[in-house]
N, C-alpha and C positions, 0 to 999 in steps of 0.2 A: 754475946760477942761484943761486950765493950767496947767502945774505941775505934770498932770497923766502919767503914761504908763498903756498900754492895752496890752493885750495878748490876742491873739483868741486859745480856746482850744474845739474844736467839735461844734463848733456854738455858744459856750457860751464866753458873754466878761467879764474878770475878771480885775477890774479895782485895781491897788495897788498905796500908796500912797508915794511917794520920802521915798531914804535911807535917807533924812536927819532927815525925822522927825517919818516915822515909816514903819519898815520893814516889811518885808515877814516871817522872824524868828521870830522877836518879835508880830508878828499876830499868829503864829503856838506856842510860848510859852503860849501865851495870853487863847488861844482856849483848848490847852492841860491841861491847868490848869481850865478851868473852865468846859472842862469834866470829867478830877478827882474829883473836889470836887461836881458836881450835881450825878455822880455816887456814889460817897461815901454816900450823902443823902439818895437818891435811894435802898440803899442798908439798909442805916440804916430801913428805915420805910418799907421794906418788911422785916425785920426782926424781927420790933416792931409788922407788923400785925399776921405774923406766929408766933410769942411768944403768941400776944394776944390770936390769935384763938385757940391755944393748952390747955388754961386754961379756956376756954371756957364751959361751961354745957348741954348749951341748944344747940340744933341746930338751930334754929331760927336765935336765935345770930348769933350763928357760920358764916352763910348763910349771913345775912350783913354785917358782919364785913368783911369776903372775898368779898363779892359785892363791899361794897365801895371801901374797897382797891384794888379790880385790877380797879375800877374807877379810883382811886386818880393815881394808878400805872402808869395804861396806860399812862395817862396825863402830867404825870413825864421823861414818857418812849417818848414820843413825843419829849420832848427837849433836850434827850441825842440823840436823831435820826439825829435832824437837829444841833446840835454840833459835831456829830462824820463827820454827811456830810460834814460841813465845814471845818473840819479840812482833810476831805479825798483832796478835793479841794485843801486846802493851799499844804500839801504834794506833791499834783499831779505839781504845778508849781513850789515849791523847787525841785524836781527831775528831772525838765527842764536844771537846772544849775548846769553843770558838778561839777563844784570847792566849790561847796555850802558842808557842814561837814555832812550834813546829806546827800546827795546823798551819797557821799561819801562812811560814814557807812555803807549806805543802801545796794550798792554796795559790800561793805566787809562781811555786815552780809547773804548774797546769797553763800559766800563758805563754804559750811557746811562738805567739806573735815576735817577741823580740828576739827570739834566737835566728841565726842565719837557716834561710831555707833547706841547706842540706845538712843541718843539724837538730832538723826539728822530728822526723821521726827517730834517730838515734837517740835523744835526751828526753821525747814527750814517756810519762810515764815512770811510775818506779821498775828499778833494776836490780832492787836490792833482794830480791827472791834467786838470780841468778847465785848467790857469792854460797845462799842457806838450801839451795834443790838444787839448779839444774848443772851446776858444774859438780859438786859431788857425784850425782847419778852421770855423768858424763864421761867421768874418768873410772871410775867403778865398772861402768861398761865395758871402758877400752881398753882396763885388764884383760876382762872377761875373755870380749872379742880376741882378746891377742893369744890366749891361754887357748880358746878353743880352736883359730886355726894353725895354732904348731901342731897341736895332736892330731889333725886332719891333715895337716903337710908330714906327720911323722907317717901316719896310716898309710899315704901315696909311697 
């Protein structure tokens, strides 16, 4: 393996390829960016399905339209899982290297002394795990939810 460095981080080898032809940053811009825009997607077509199902009549519909879409969701929601993991990864060995900008930041953005008092537990901490889990599993859910009590308001 010419040309690699390894890093061992908990059992796991993470192989990166020479600064001259492609970094560590330019892999966490890389990843950063293409979990914006698959979230953006994401976002847009739960909003196309919750628009659709509101104008909705029957419940029948209703019930597949919500079906398919937390299918389609889910399935969506799977490849902002494994983009938000690899970007958790790229970040975790940027933060190995003290002098790197974003340790750095990372570093500076933990003194929430200077932020106003009732902005310090909204801002202390990263939030960027929300944008790659918890709002995908969120709205996946609230298909779900929505799909299983039409068919329980159908049964009544």
């Amino acid at each position: 393996m010419k040309g690699k460095k390894i890093s061992q981080n908990k059992g796991i080898s993470i192989s990166s390829v020479p600064q001259n032809s492609w970094s560590m940053s330019q892999e966490r811009e890389f990843i950063e960016n293409l979990l914006c825009q698959r979230f953006n997607f994401f976002i847009i077509f739960y909003s196309i399905i919750v628009a659709g199902s509101l104008t909705l009549e029957s419940q029948i519909h209703l019930v597949v339209i919500l079906t398919l879409g937390s299918v389609i969701l889910t399935l969506f929601a799977t490849t902002l899982f494994r983009v938000q993991h690899k970007l958790d990864l790229i970040l975790m060995e940027i933060f190995k290297i003290p002098t790197h900008p974003a340790t750095e930041i990372n570093n500076l953005a933990k003194n929430t002394k200077i932020m106003p008092w009732y902005a310090r537990f909204i801002a202390s901490g990263s939030r960027r795990k929300f944008i790659g889990y918890t709002i995908p599993a969120f709205c996946v859910f609230s298909l779900i939810l929505g799909a299983v009590l039409t068919v329980l308001e159908m049964m009544l």
